[in-house]
C-alpha positions in Angstrom: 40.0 64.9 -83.1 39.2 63.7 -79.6 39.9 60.3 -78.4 37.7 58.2 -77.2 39.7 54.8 -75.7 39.6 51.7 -73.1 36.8 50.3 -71.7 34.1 52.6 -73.2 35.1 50.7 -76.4 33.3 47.3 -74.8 30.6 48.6 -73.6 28.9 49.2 -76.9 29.6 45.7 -77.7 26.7 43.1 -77.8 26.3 39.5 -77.1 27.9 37.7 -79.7 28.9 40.0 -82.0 31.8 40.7 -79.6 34.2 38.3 -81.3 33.6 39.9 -85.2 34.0 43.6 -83.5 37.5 42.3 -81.7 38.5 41.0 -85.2 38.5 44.5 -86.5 39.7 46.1 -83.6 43.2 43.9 -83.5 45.9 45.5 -85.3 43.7 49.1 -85.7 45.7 51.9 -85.8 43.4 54.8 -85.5 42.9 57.2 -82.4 39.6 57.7 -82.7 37.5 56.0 -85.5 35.7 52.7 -85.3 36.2 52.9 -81.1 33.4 52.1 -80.6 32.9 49.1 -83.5 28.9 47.7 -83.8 28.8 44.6 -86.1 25.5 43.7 -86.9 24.6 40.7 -89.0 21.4 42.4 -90.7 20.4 45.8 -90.2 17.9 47.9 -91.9 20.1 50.5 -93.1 23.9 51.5 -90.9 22.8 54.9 -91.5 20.0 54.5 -89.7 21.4 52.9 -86.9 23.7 55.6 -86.6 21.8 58.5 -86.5 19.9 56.8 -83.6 23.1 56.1 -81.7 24.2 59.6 -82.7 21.2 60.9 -81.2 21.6 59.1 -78.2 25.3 60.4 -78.0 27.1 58.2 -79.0 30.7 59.4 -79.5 32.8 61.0 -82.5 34.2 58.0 -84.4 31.3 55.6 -83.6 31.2 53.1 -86.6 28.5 50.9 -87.7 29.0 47.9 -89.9 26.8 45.1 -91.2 26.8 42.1 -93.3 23.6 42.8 -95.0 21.3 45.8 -95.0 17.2 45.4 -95.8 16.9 48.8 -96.1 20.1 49.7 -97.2 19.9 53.3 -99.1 21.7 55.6 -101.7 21.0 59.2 -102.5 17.5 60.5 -104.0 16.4 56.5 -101.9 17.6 54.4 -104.4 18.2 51.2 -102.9 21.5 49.8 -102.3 21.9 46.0 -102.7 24.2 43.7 -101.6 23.9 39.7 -100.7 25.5 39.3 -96.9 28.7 39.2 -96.8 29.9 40.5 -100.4 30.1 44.0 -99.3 31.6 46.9 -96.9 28.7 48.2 -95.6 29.6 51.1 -93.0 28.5 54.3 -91.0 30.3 56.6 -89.0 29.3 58.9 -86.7 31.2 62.5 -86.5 30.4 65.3 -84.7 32.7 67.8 -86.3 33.8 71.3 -85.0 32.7 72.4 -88.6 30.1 75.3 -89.5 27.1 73.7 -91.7 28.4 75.2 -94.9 31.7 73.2 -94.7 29.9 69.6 -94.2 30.3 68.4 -97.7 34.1 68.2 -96.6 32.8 65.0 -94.7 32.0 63.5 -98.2 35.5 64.5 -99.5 37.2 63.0 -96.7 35.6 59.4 -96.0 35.9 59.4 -100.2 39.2 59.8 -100.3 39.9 57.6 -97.9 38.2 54.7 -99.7 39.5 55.3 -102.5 43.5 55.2 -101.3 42.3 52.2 -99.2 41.2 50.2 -102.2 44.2 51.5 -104.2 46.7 50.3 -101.5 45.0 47.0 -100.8 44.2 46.2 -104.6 46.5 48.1 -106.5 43.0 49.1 -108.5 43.0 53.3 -109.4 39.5 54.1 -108.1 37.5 57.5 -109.5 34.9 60.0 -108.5 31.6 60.8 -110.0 30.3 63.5 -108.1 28.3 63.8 -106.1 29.6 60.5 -104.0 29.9 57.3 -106.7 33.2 55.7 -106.1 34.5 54.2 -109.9 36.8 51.5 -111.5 37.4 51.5 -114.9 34.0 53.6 -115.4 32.2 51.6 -113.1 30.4 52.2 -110.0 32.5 50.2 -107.1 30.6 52.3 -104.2 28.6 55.5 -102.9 28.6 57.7 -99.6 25.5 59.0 -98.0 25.9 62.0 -95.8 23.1 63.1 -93.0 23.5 65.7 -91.1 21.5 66.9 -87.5 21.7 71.1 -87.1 21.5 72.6 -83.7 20.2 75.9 -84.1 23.1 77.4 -86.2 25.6 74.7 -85.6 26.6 71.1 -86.7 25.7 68.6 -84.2 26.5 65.6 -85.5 27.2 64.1 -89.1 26.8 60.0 -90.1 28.9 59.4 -93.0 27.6 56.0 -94.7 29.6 54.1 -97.2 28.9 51.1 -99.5 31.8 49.6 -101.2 31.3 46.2 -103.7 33.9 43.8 -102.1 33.6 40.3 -102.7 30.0 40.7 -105.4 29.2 38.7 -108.5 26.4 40.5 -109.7 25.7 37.4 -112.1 25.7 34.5 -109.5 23.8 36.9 -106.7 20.9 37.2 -109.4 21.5 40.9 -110.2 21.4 41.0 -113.5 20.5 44.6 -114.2 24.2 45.5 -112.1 26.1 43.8 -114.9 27.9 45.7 -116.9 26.7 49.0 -114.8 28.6 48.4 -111.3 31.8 46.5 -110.4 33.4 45.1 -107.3 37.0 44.5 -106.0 36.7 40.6 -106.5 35.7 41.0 -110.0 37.8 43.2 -111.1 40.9 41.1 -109.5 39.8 37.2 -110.0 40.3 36.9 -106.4 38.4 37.8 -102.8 39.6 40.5 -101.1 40.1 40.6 -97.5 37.5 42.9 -96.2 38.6 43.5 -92.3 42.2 44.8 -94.1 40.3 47.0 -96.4 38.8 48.6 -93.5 41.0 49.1 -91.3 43.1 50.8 -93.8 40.3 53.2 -94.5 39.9 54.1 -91.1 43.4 55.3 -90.8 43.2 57.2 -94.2 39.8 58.6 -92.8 41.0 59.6 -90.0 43.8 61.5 -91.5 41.8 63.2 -94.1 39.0 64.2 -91.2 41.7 65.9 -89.1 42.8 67.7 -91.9 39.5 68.9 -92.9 38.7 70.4 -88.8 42.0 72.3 -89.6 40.2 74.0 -91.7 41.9 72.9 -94.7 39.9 71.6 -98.0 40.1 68.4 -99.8 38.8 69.6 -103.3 41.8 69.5 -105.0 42.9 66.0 -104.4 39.1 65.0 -105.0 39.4 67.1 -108.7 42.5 64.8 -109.9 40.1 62.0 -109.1 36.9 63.5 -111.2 36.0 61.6 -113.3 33.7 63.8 -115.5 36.4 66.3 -115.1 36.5 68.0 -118.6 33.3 66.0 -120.0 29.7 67.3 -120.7 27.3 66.4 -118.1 23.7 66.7 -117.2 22.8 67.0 -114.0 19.5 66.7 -112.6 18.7 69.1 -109.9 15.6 69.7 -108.0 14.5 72.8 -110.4 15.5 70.7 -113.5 18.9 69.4 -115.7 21.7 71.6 -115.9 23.8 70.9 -118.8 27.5 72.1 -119.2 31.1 70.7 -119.1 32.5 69.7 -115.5 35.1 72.5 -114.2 35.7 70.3 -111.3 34.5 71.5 -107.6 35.0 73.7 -105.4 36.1 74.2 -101.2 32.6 73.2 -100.3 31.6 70.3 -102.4 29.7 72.1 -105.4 30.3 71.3 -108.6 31.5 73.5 -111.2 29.4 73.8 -114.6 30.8 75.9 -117.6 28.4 76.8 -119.3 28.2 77.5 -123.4 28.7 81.2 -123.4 31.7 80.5 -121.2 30.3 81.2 -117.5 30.8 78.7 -114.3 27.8 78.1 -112.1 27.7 75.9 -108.4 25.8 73.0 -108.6 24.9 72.2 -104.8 23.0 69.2 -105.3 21.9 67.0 -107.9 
């Protein structure tokens, strides 16, 4: 991965926000990822604001945060919510030396990373549900939305959002239909969670899993012992209809593997 260091890093800086984006920036130990940092108090969606800065150029490792989103976005637009302030709300802009067919490897990566992040700050064992929900105990903690720009043939760039439930009472924040359904790192523990540590752990993990995929090396096997539908029947609802079969796991580039009832595997790409 190429580095991008020193001033450059304050340029992208702006007015106040300054001060929260040197808070993160003390004590990171990454080479390339969050440098630059943009903090935004609202923002209508991080992935949006990284895609424009990734069209503008900006560099491999760009990051994105804010403390609340009003158009904040899953997969398939469902909305993401989150009061300010309760959650890790983050995009990251790559530009990876990766053929198109090997972008869901992006996914894998920045996945992972959370995942190990939360377990190391936490101690909490966090799952997958593919395609990109991020579990405790059965319940949805997070999800990553990947967007990709093509040039011609190639990969441009990539922007890599994540939402992770930090410090979120569904209950008190008036999200009553998230009970039960979702989770978040201060629920689960009885106690806040220190969100600028959580993220700068990720970062490193991120950016160890990302060199490791532009080796040329896949991530699917660590993401399998995660699975959490590993070995269970599932339905999955793809843009010609639901596939039903038991979950195989997936495979080098992110599709998941369906066995079906007279005993063949098909690739889910999407659903």
């Amino acid at each position: 991965m190429a580095g991008h260091r020193g001033k450059r890093v304050h340029a992208w800086l702006i007015g106040q926000i300054e001060v929260e984006a040197a808070s993160i920036l003390n004590g990171l130990k990454t080479q390339v990822l969050g440098r630059p940092v943009l903090v935004y108090p609202v923002v209508g969606s991080t992935n949006d604001e990284a895609k424009r800065l990734a069209a503008e150029g900006a560099p491999e490792g760009t990051l994105v945060l804010a403390e609340e989103q009003t158009a904040g976005r899953g997969r398939q637009g469902r909305r993401w919510q989150a009061p300010p302030g309760t959650a890790l709300l983050m995009s990251l802009v790559l530009r990876p030396p990766l053929p198109p067919d090997r972008a869901g490897q992006l996914t894998l990566a920045v996945a992972l990373a959370a995942a190990e992040a939360v377990e190391a700050e936490t101690g909490l064992r966090v799952g997958f549900k593919w395609p990109n929900d991020l579990l405790v105990r059965g319940r949805k903690l997070g999800g990553i939305l990947a967007e990709l720009s093509l040039l011609g043939a190639a990969l441009e760039w990539a922007v890599i959002g994540l939402g992770l439930n930090v410090n979120l009472d569904f209950a008190a924040a008036g999200l009553d239909e998230l009970v039960g359904l979702a989770t978040s790192l201060s629920l689960e523990l009885g106690q806040p969670v220190d969100r600028v540590r959580l993220l700068q752990t990720l970062l490193v993990r991120a950016e160890a899993h990302l060199a490791t995929v532009y080796s040329g090396v896949s991530l699917h096997r660590q993401w399998n012992a995660r699975l959490d539908q590993l070995g269970r029947p599932v339905v999955v609802q793809t843009p010609t209809g639901q596939v039903a079969g038991t979950a195989e796991g997936i495979n080098a580039s992110g599709a998941l593997l369906l066995r079906q009832g007279d005993g063949t595997v098909i690739e889910i790409a999407v659903g």
